[in-house]
Structure formats: C-alpha cells, structure tokens
C-alpha positions in Angstrom: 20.7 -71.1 -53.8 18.1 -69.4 -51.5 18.0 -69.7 -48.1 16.0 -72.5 -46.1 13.1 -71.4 -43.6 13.4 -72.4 -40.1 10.8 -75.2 -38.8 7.2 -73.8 -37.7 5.1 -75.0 -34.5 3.2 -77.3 -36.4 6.1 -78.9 -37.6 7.8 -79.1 -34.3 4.3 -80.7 -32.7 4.6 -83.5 -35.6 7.8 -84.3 -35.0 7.1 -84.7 -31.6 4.2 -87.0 -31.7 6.5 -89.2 -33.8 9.1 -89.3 -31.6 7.2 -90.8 -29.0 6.9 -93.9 -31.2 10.3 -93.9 -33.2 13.8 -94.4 -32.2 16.0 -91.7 -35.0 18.9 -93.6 -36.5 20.0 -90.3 -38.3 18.7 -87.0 -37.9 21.5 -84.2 -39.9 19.0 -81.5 -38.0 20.9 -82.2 -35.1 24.6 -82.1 -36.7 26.3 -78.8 -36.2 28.5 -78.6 -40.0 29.6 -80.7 -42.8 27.2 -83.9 -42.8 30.4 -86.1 -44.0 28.4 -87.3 -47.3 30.4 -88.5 -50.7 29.7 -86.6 -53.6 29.9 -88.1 -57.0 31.2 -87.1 -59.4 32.7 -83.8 -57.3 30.9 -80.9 -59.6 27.5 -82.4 -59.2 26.5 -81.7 -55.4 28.2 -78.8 -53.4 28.0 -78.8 -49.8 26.7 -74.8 -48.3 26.5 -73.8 -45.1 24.3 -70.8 -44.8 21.7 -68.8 -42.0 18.1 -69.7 -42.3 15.3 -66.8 -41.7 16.1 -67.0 -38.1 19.5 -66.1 -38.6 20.6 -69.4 -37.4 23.7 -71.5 -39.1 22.4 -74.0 -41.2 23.7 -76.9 -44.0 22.8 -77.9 -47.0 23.5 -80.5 -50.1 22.7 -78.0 -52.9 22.7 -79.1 -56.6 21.6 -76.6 -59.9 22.9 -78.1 -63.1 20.0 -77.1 -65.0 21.5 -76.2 -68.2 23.5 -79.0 -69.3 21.6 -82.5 -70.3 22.2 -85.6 -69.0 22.5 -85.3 -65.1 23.8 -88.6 -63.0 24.9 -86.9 -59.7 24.9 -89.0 -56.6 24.7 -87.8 -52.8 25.3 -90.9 -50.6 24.7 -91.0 -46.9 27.7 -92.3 -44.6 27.0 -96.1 -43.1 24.2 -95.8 -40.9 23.3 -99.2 -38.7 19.7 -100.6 -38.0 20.3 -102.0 -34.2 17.7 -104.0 -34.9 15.6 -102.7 -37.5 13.4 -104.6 -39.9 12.1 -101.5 -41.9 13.2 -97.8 -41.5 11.8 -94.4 -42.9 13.4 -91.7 -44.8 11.8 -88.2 -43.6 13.5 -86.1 -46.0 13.2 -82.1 -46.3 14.4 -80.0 -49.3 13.5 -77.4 -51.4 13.1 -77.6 -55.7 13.0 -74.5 -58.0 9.8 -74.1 -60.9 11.8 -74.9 -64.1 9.4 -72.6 -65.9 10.8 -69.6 -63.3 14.3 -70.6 -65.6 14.3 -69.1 -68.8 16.7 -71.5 -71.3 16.5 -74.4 -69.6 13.1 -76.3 -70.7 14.7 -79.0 -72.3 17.1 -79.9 -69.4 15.7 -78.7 -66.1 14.5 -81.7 -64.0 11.6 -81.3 -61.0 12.1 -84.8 -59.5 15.0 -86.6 -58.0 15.5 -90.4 -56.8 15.9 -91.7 -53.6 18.2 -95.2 -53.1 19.5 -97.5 -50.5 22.3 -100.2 -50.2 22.7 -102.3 -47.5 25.9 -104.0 -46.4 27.2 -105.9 -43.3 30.4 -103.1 -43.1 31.3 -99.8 -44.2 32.3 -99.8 -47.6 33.6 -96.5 -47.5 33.8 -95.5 -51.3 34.1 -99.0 -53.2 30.2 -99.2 -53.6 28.8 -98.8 -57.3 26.1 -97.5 -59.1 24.8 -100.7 -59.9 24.6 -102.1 -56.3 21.6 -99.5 -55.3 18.2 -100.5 -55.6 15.8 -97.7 -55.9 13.2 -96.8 -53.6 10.9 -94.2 -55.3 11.4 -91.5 -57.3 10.4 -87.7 -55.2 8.5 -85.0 -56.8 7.6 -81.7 -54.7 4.4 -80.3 -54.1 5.3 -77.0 -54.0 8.2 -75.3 -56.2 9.7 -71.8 -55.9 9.8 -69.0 -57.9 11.6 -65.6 -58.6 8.8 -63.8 -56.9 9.4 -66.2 -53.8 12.9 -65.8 -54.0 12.4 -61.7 -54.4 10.2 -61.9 -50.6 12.5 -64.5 -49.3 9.6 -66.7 -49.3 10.6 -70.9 -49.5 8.3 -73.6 -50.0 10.0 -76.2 -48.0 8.9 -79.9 -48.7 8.8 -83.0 -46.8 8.7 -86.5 -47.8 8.2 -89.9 -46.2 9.7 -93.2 -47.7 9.8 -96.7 -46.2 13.1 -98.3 -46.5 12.7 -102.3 -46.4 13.1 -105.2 -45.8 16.2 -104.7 -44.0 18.2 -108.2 -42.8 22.0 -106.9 -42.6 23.6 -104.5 -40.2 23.2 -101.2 -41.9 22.8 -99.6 -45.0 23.2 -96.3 -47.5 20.9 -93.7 -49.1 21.6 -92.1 -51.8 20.2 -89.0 -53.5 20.3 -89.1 -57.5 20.2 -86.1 -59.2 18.9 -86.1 -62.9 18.7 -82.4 -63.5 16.7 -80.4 -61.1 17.4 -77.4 -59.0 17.2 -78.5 -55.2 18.5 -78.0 -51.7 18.4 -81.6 -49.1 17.9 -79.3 -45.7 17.7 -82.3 -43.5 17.2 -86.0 -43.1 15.6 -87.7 -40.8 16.2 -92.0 -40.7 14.4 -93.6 -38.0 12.5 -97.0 -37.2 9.3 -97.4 -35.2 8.0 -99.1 -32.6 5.2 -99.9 -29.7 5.9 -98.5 -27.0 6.3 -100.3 -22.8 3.0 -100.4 -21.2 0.5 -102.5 -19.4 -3.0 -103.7 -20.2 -5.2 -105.8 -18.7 -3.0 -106.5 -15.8 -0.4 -107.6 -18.2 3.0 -105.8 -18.9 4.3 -105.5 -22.8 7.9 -104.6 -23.5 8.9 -102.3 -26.5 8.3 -104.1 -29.9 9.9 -103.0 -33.4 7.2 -103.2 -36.1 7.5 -105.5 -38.6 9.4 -105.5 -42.2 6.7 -104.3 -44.3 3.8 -102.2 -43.8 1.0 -104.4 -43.4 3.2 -106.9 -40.9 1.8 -107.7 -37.2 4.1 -108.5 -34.3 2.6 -110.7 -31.9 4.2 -109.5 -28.2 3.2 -112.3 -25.5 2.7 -109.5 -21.9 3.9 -110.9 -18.6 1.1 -110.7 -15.6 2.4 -108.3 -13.2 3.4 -108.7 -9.9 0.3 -110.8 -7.5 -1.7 -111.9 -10.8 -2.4 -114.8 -13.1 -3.1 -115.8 -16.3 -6.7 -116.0 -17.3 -5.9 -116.0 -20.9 -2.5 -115.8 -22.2 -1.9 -111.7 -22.6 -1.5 -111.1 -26.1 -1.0 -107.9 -28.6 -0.1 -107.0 -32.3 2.4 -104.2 -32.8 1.8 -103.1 -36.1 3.9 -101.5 -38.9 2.2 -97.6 -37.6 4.2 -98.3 -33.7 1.0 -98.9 -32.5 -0.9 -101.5 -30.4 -3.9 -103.5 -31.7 -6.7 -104.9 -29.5 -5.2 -107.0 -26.8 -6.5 -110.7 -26.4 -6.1 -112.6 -23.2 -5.6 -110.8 -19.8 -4.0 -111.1 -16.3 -6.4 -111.2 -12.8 -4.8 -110.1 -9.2 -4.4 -113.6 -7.0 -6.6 -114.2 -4.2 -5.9 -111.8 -1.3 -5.0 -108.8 -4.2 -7.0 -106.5 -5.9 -6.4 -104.2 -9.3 -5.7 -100.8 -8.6 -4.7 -98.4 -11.3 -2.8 -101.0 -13.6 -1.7 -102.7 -10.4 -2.8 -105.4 -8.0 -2.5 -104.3 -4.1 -3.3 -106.2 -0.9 -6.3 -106.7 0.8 -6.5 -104.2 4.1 -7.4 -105.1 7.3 -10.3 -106.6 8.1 -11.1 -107.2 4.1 -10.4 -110.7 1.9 -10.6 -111.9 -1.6 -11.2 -115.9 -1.2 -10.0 -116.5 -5.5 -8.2 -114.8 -8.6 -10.6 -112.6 -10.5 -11.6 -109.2 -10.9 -13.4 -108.7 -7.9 -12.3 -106.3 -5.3 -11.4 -107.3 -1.3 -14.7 -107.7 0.0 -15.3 -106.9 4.1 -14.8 -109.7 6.3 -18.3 -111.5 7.2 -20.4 -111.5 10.4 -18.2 -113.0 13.6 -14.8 -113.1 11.4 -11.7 -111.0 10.9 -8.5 -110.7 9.5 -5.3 -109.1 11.1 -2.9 -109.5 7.9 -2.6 -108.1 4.5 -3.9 -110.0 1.5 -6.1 -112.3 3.9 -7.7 -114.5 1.7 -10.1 -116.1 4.2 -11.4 -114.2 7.2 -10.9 -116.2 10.7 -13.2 -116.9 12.5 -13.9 -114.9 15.9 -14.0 -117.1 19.5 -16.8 -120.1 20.0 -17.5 -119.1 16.1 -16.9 -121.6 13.1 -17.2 -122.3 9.4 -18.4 -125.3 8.6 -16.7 -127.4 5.6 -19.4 -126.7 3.2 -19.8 -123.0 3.7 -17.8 -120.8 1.4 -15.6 -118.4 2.7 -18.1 -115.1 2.4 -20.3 -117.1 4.5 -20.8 -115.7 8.2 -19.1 -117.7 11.3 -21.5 -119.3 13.2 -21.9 -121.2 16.5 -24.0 -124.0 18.0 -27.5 -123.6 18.9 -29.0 -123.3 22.6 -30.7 -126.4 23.9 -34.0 -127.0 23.4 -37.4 -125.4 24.8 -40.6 -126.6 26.4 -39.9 -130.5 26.5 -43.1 -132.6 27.3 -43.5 -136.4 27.6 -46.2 -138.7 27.7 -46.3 -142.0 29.1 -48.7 -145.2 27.9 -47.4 -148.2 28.9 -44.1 -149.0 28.0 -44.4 -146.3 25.3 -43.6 -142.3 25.7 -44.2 -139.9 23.3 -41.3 -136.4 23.7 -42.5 -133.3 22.1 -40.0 -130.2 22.5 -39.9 -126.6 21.0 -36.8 -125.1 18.6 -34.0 -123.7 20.4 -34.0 -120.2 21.2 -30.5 -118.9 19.9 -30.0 -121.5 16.3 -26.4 -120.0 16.1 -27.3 -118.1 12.9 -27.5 -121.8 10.8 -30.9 -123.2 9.4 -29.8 -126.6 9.4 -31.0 -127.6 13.0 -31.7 -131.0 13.8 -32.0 -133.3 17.6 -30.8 -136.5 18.8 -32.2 -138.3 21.8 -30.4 -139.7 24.2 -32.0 -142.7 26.2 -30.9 -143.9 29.5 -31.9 -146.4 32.0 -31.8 -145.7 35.9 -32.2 -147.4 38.5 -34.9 -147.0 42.0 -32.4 -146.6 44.3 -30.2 -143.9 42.2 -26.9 -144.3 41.0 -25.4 -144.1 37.6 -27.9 -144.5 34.8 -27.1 -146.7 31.8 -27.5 -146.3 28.2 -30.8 -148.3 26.9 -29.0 -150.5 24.5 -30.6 -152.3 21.8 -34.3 -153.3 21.6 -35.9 -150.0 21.8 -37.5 -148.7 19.1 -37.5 -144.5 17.8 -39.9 -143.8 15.8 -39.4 -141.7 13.6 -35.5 -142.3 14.0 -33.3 -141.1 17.2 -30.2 -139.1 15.6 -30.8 -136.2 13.1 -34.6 -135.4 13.6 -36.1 -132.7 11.5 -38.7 -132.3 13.8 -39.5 -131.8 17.7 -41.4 -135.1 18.0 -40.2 -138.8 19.1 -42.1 -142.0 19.9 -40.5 -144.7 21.9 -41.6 -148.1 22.5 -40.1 -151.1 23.9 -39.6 -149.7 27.0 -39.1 -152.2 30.1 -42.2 -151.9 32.3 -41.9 -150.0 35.9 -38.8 -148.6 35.2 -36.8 -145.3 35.5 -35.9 -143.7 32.2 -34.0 -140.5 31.2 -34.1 -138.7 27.9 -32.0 -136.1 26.6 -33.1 -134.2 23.5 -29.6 -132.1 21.3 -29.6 -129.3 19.5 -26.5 -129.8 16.8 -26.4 -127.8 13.8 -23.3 -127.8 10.9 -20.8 -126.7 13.2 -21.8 -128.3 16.3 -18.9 -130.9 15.4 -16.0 -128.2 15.1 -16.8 -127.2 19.0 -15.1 -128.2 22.0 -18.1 -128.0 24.1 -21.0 -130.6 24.5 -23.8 -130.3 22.7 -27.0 -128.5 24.6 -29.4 -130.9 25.8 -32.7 -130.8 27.8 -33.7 -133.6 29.8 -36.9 -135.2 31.4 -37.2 -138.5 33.5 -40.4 -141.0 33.3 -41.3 -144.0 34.8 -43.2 -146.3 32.7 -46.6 -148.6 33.7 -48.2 -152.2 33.2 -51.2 -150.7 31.5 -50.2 -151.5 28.2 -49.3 -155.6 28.7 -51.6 -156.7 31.8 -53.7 -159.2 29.2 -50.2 -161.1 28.5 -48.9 -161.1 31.9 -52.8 -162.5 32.9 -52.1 -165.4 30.8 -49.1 -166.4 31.8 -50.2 -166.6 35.2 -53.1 -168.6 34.4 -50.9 -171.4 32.1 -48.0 -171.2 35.7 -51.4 -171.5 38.1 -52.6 -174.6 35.9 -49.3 -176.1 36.1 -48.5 -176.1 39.5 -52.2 -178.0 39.9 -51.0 -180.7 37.8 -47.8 -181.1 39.8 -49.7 -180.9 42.8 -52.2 -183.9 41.6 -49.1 -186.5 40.2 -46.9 -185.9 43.1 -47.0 -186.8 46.7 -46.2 -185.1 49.5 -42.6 -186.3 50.4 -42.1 -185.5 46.9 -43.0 -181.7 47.6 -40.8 -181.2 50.5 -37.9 -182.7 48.2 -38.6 -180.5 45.6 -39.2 -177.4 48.1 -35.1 -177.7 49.4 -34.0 -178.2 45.9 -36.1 -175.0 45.5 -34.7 -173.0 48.3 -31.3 -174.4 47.1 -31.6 -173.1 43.8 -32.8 -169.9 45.1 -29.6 -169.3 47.8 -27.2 -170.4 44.9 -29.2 -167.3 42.6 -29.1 -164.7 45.5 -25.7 -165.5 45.9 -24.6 -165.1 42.2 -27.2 -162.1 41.8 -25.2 -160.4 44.7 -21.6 -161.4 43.0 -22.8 -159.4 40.3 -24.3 -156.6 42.1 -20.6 -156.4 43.4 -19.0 -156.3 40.4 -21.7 -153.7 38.9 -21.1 -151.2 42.4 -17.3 -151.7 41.2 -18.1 -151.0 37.7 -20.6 -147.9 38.8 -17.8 -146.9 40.9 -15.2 -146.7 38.2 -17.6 -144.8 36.0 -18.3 -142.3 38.9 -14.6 -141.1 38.9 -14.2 -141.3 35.1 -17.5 -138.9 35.0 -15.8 -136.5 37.9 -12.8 -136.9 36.2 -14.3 -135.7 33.0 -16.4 -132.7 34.6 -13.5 -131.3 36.4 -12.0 -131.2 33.1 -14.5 -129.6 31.4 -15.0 -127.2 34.7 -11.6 -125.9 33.8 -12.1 -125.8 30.3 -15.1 -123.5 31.1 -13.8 -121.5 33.3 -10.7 -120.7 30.8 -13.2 -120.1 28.3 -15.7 -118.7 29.7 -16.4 -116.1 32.2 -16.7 -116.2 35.7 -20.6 -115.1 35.6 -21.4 -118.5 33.7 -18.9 -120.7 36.1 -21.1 -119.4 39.0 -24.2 -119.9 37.5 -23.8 -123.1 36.1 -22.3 -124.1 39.8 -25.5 -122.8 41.5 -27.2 -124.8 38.7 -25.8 -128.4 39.6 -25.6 -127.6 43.4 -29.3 -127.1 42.8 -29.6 -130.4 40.7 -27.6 -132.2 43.2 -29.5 -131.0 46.2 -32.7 -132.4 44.2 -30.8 -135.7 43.2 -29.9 -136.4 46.6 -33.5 -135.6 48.1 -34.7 -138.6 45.5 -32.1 -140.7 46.5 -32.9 -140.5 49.9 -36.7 -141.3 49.4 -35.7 -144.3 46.6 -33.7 -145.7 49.5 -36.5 -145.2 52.4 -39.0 -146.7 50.0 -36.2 -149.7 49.5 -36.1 -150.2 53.1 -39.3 -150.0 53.7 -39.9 -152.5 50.9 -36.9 -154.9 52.3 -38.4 -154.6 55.8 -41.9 -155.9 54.6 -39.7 -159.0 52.9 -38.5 -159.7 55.8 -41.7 -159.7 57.5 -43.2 -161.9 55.1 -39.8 -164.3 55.4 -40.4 -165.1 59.3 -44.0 -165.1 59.0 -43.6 -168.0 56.7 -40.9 -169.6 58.5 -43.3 -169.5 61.0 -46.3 -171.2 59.5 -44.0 -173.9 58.3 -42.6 -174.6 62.1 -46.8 -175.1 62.6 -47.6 -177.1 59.7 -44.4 -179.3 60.7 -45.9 -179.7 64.2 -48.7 -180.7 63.3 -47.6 -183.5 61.1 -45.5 -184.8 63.2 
C-alpha cells in the first residue's frame, strides 16, 4: 500500500472548531503504534506501520484482496465506553484504490466497505459474532487513487462522518467489513457532542449532551446567577449539532444590583436601584444619599423626608415656611382671615392650612381653645385656599388665630408646624337689634312687678337679691381660684414644653437661629407684658369706678331710708 499524506491547515482548523463542541471517545491519531484491533479472519486485514509525506511514523489497517471473490473480512475496534452518551459519531479517514487502475480484477475488486457497531454492557473480548452487528451505512469514497497518483506520491485521502445511535448500554464496537476493495483506515475519530457552559440572559447553563437522534432537543433549565431573579424560568434547547437554540425565559439583577457584562454588580455610592429589572443604579435624588453598596433606597438627608406615598426616586422634602401677609377683618362677631402662600413650600405641591382659634382674656393670661359653637366656613383643617370666615364669635372678646402651613411630610417632623398669628377683638354691631329687645321685654317686666307689689315687698325681694348676688360672687370667685390653679398648671406644662423644645432646637439647629428666635420672643414678651400692663390699668380703673358707683348707692339708700323713716 501507498503511503498516507499528513493532515493540511484546513483540516487541522475543522478539527478544531469541532473540538470545541465534542468530547473524543477515541481518536487512533493520537496512539503512537499498534491500535490493538481484532482481525478476522487473520489474512484479511494486516496492520502497517509506515512514514507519511512528512516523514513522520504513522499506522494503518490496510486490506487488498482484490483478486479473489467473495470477501468477508472484519476490522473491529477494542470496547470503547459512552460516559454518558446518547448518540456518537464515527469520523473515519482512509484511502481506496480505482479498481479500473487494476488490470484482472473487474469482476472482484470492491470500491465500498461497511461500517458496524455492537453495543454491550462489558467487554466481550473476542466471543462477539457476525450476526450480533447491526449495520450503520455502507461507505463509498469520493475520490480514488491511481497509478499515476501513486507514481507522484499523490493520495486522495477521504473522510467520512456517520452517526452511531441510539446508544442505552455502557459502550459499544465498530467494525469495518471488507467485501473486496483495496483500502487503508488512517485514523478514527469516535466522539459525542455537546452545548457547551455559558450564560445568557443573566442565567447560567451547564454542559448538555445532545440528544439520541439527530432531530432531538434537550431542554436545559439555567440557574439566575449570583444577585438575580427569575423573571421567566431560563430556558434553552441543546440540539443534536452541540448547539444552543433561542433561549426563553431570563434572569434580572435584584434591587440594589445591576447587569454588567453577564453579571449583576452593586450599586456604588451615592447610586440605588429601588426593584429587580433591567434598569441600571440610578443617582440618588435631590436631599438623599446612600453610604453602602447595593442601596436600594436613598436616605434621606437631615430635616428632609419621604413621605409614604412618594416612590423612592422621588426627592426628600421638608415642611413649608409659615404663612405670609395675614389680614383679618372684623364685623361683628364675624372675622374674615385672608393670608398669602408660604414662601419656602419645602419642594411639595400639596400645601394646605389649618386655623387654630383661641380665646383670651382682658386682663392676659393663658388663652383657651374656642371649643365648639364656632363655625369655619369653608372648613378649619386642610384648606386649599388662603381664605377663612368665622362666625359665632362671643361679642367683645379677645381672640387669637393661627394660620399652618403642613404639607405631606409635615407629620414625619419633629418640629411644630409654622404658624402666623393675628389677635382681634370682636364688636356689638352685628346683634344690637336683639340685645334692644330683650331689654325692652326685662324693662316691661320689672313695670309690672313694680305695679302688683308693694313696697315692703320690694325691700324683701331686694335682700333676697343682694343675697343671691353675695352667694354668686362668692362661687364665681371659687372658680376664678380654681381656673388661676388650672392656668397655673398649664403655665409650667407650656414652660416645661418650650424648654424642651429650646433644647431640641438648639441640638438641631444652629446657634444663629437659637439667638434669633430668643431675640424674637424676648421681643414678643416685652410686647405681651406692655398689654398686660395696660389690660390690668384699664381693670383697675374699671374696678375703681364700681366701687364708686357701690358707695354712691349705698349712699342714696342711707337717704331714701332717712327719709322714710
């Protein structure tokens, strides 16, 4: 036999690209001698080892018998296992002679050969039969040489693919069968395929074997990599080529992670990602930070907040200034507040007021809340709007209102709401006509009395009268008592609560705004006290003209009694 050719660079790049994708059971191109094949019966096949045109040791199963009819000789493979296998191929290289290049042999010389396999759970060593092989194809050559090729040493080497399968025990045979021709088996190649590790879509897919037959799909379920989550459940079909179908399903990085490069990293510093998705880490929003890795909300910065209702991109806010420009208007028992928007609205649209009504007294002291019987018109808490009516009012009497500015997150701060204030002092005007009345019906009265009783009867009555009256003053100044007592017990809960908040502020806040709001309600209490002092001069002046009035009637009754008596 001629010589085989060594392997060219397009040869070596196709074996390589199918390497990639195949794991080689058996590859004789690799064994260095005799192959350790049985040869039945022992003149068919002849084992030759030989120098290809590289000059490098080769070996071949060579077999010629061209002249005799009748060929049956068998070339079998030792045991080879699967490891797992469903369906291996047979990558087979030889070389066959032209017939016609053979003078004599016409009627006996072969240009095919058949290709077997037996499969079997142990190595039967050389019990297997004839009979126990199934066949697998039957191999022709596309190219044959001649005597002119043999003359330039020029061989046409052939090679041939065959699927081997379904495979379902641990390993099997091949076996060559030889029915005449001239040929040389340079190498075989027995390998299975498969799809390759990799990831997609965020979702990692081990190594797959394809399927037993060639049109067979394995579904592979992937597994989300490290910091992700199902979306879909990560699917993808290995098919019988060791190659991966379109992938269904996929993995997104958690909240707090983002993909990069097949990956899913940790937000940086001062970035977030709020939910799972595709989205990258986004920058922390106005007012906020974050000082860890994979923040998945950004905090909120000092005398900031979030309300519940905003979503995590939203910007931290704070709560607005107090009112501006605050006007009343008195008529009656009726004022009407009008005020401005706030200034600074915290960076939030949804603003609204509350008014706050109180009740003071003339002489000063603590001021009461106005309790029930007023009426706001439109309402008192939550107004839209800078305008308020209130009626109901008592008549000649110190009020004080206080108009809020809330907004969403005015709730979530430890301070007070900012207020302005204004203090009125209501009229008569607006119920002289029913007051009128009543006078006339007490005036009318008293005329009637007058006419039906006599005069002894008066003086009775008047005692009882001045009784009654003593037995009032007395109770009304019991409870003036206990109201001082009260109003004292409030004073020191109110300076227990400023001090509190005074240190609160002063924590909090810097010493710029302590001194300022000091000035501020040494200012206000300056202003208080100057008020207080004319309320009580005007009391005094008041009580002193009672007085007055008391002896000059005590007085005229010491006269009227002379002159009765």
């Amino acid at each position: 036999m001629p010589k085989v050719p060594g392997s060219t660079a397009s040869d070596l790049l196709k074996m390589d690209f199918s390497l990639a994708f195949a794991v080689n059971l058996l590859d004789t191109s690799k064994i260095i001698g005799d192959w350790g094949w049985l040869i039945y019966p022992s003149h068919g096949w002849d084992s030759i080892n030989e120098m290809d045109e590289a000059f490098q040791p080769i070996h071949t199963y060579q077999v010629c018998n061209v002249m005799t009819a009748n060929q049956n000789n068998w070339l079998r493979t030792s045991w080879i296992q699967r490891h797992g296998a469903h369906r291996v191929y047979a990558e087979i290289r030889f070389t066959l002679r032209d017939c016609n290049s053979m003078p004599g042999v016409l009627g006996t010389c072969k240009e095919t050969f058949n290709l077997h396999y037996l499969q079997s759970d142990r190595d039967l060593g050389s019990t297997a039969r004839e009979s126990q092989f199934v066949k697998i194809d039957t191999i022709a050559a596309d190219e044959s040489f001649t005597n002119v090729d043999l003359g330039v040493r020029r061989l046409k080497l052939n090679t041939e693919v065959r699927g081997v399968g379904p495979l379902t025990k641990r390993g099997f045979y091949l076996a060559f069968q030889d029915i005449g021709a001239c040929i040389a088996i340079v190498s075989l190649r027995v390998y299975y395929k498969k799809c390759p590790a990799m990831v997609r879509n965020l979702a990692a897919f081990s190594e797959a074997v394809t399927g037993a037959d060639s049109s067979s799909l394995v579904e592979v379920r992937g597994e989300c990599v490290s910091h992700s989550e199902e979306r879909d459940t990560p699917k993808m079909y290995c098919s019988a080529e060791g190659e991966w179908l379109v992938p269904i399903g996929k993995c997104v990085c958690s909240a707090g992670y983002e993909e990069r490069k097949d990956a899913c990293l940790a937000c940086p510093v001062g970035f977030y990602k709020s939910s799972p998705g595709d989205q990258l880490c986004a920058r922390c929003p106005p007012n906020s930070y974050s000082d860890t890795l994979a923040a998945q909300v950004c905090r909120c910065e000092n005398t900031f907040f979030r309300a519940a209702q905003d979503p995590p991109s939203a910007a931290c806010t704070r709560p607005p200034s107090a009112p501006t420009n605050l006007l009343s208007s008195v008529n009656g028992t009726t004022v009407t507040l009008d005020w401005a928007p706030p200034l600074d609205k915290g960076g939030r649209r949804d603003v609204s007021y509350n008014v706050i009504c109180h009740r003071c007294p003339w002489g000063g002291g603590h001021c009461e809340s106005c309790g029930p019987g007023i009426r706001f018109l439109p309402q008192q808490m939550n107004l839209a709007q800078g305008s308020l009516s209130v009626s109901n009012l008592l008549a000649h009497t110190n009020y004080s209102f206080s108009v809020e500015a809330v907004n969403g997150v005015s709730d979530l701060s430890y301070e007070s709401p900012r207020f302005v204030a204004v203090n009125i002092t209501t009229n008569q005007a607006g119920n002289k006509k029913k007051e009128r009345k009543k006078e006339r019906k007490k005036e009318r009265k008293k005329e009637r009395k007058k006419g039906r009783e006599g005069e002894g009867e008066k003086e009775r009555k008047k005692k009882e009268r001045g009784r009654e009256k003593g037995r009032k003053e007395r109770e009304k100044r019991g409870r003036e008592g206990e109201k001082e007592r009260k109003r004292k017990k409030e004073r020191k809960k109110e300076k227990r609560k400023k001090e509190r908040k005074k240190k609160e502020r002063r924590r909090e806040g810097g010493r710029k705004e302590g001194r300022k709001e000091r000035e501020k309600k040494r200012e206000g209490g300056r202003k208080r006290k100057k008020e207080r002092k004319k309320e009580r001069k005007k009391e005094r002046k008041k009580e002193r003209k009672k007085e007055r009035k008391k002896e000059r009637k005590k007085r005229e009754r010491k006269k009227e009694r002379k002159t009765l008596f």
